[in-house]
C-alpha positions, 0 to 999 in steps of 0.5 A: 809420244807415240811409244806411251800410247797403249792402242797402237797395234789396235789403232794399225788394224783400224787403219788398214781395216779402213783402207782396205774395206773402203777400197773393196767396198768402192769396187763393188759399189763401182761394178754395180754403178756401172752394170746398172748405168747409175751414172749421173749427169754432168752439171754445170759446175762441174770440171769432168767430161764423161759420167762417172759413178756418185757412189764412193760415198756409201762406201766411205759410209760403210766402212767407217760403220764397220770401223767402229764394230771393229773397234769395239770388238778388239778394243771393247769400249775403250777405243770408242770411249767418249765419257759421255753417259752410256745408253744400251751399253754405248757412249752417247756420244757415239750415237750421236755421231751414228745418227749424224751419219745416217741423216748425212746417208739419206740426205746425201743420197737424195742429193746424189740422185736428185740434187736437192736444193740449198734449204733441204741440205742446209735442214740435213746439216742442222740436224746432224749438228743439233743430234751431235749436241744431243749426245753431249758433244760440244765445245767447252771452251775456245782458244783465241790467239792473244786471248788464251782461252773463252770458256762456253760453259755458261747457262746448261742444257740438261740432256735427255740420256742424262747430263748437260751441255752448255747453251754457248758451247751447243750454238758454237758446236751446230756453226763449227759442225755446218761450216766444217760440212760445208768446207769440205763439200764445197772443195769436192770438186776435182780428182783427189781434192776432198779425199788427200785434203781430209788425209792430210787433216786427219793425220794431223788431228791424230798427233793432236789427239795422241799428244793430248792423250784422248784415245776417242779422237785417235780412233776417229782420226785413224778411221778417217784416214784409212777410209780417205786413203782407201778411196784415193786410188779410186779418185785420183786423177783420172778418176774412176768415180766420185765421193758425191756428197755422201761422201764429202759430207761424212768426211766434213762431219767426222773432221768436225767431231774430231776437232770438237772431242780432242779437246776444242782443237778448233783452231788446229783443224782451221790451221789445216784446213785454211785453205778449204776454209778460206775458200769457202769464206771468200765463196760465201761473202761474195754470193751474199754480196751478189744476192745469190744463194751460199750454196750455189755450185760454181766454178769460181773456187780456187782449184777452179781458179788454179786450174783456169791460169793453167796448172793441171789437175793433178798438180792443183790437188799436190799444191794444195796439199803440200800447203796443208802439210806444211801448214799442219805441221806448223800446227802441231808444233803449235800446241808446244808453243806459247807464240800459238797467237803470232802463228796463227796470224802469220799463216793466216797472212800466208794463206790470204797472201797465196790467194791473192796471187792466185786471184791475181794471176787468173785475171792477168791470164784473161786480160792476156786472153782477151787481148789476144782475141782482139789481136 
């Protein structure tokens, strides 16, 4: 597979380009975080007991900015081509994903500084998927185990920079981008989690997108994972700074796009995701069911139940990913298949199955707790 793919020593530059730049970027912007004091209060929620620099994000942010000039300098427009209509030389599409990650860069930064409050951050998402749709990047069609595949491509959108979209596809395309968002914010809260998590996720997409032959979602999966791995010495535990949401928003957004553009794989990024994605479903429908806001920050996911039965931080985050691996290589054997159906609903089983234990074994350790107060 790999050895019929054209871009391979460019798709190389791309992913040390990323590891590198994010690494440098993340020294600077950590230098001068701490020569100015920008150091953010310790909230609530949150697990680390010393302030600490917010601001990996930014230079997450700017390393994929420099990613995609890169990428059109050594590999022209061929690396970043998502057939979409051209605008001032360059694929909508791609300037639709740019004005995504600069609503993500203001909001984020607000938020970063100022916590914003859930409708402000919900607005900034909504507007980064609706821009997404605007450039022509949607979702022509799902895949549905045991009902192959649902067409989106029904009542059309005509678009101002030209062509048209779907109006299912373009309703889907705003969920799936705001779920991703999401999913990956909500589990930014340990050393190394959010950053290890989209690695693995990107590294999947990649052979995903390789397989299928879509060089746009190559490159985007390449530029994720240099910028995800030039971040993790940084963030590993004990961290020497956080992503803040800057950061984990990029990466939910990118991975979201990602997905979208190779095809619909939807259900792939699922598949590597599920635990996040689980998590956050399981997090939703229990603060709607107490009357809470979906995005009211606690400590009651499951790297925060999993550290409560007493695993150690870095041992949570190896947990988690080894899952993900194993659950993304049963995914990209999964495209090879015809059994995708019974997989998906057996590792759907596994992942519900994992946290239930996990549920289990936290209210066991604060029976246990409570008897020996008592004792």
């Amino acid at each position: 597979m790999l050895d019929r793919f054209p871009h391979l020593p460019e798709l190389g530059i791309l992913f040390l380009a990323g590891f590198f730049l994010t690494g440098g970027l993340t020294y600077l912007f950590y230098r001068l975080a701490r020569a100015y004091q920008l150091l953010p209060v310790i909230r609530p929620r949150d697990v680390h007991t010393t302030r600490k620099p917010r601001v990996g994000g930014l230079a997450m942010w700017l390393a994929v900015v420099m990613l995609f000039i890169l990428a059109y300098l050594i590999g022209h427009d061929s690396l970043l081509n998502f057939g979409r209509p051209q605008l001032g030389g360059v694929d909508t599409a791609l300037w639709a994903i740019l004005a995504g990650m600069g609503i993500i860069l203001i909001v984020g930064l607000i938020d970063d500084v100022k916590s914003l409050t859930w409708p402000y951050q919900l607005a900034g998402q909504l507007a980064c998927a609706v821009a997404l749709v605007a450039g022509g990047v949607t979702v022509p069609y799902l895949r549905v185990p045991f009902y192959h595949v649902i067409s989106l491509d029904h009542a059309a959108i005509h678009l101002p920079a030209g062509g048209q979209v779907s109006l299912w596809g373009a309703v889907f395309t705003i969920i799936w981008t705001i779920l991703m968002i999401n999913v990956m914010n909500f589990f930014d809260g340990l050393d190394g989690l959010a950053g290890s998590v989209a690695l693995t996720a990107a590294i999947v997409l990649f052979f995903v997108s390789m397989r299928i032959g879509f060089t746009a979602a190559v490159t985007l999966s390449v530029a994720v994972a240099g910028v995800a791995a030039g971040f993790l010495p940084w963030n590993w535990y004990p961290s020497k700074l956080f992503m803040g949401t800057v950061g984990s928003q990029l990466l939910g957004f990118l991975l979201a796009v990602i997905a979208i553009i190779s095809g619909g794989k939807v259900a792939t990024a699922v598949l590597v995701l599920g635990i996040p994605v689980f998590d956050a479903g399981i997090v939703i429908v229990r603060r709607l069911m107490a009357h809470q806001s979906p995005f009211k920050a606690d400590q009651r996911h499951l790297h925060h139940r999993l550290l409560k039965i007493g695993i150690a931080t870095p041992w949570v985050v190896v947990i988690i990913n080894v899952v993900a691996v194993v659950f993304g290589v049963l995914a990209i054997g999964s495209e090879q298949t015809s059994q995708k159906g019974e997989l998906t609903i057996l590792l759907a089983g596994c992942m519900a199955v994992f946290i239930a234990i996990t549920y289990w074994l936290e209210h066991r350790k604060s029976i246990l707790n409570s008897q020996d107060k008592r004792g």
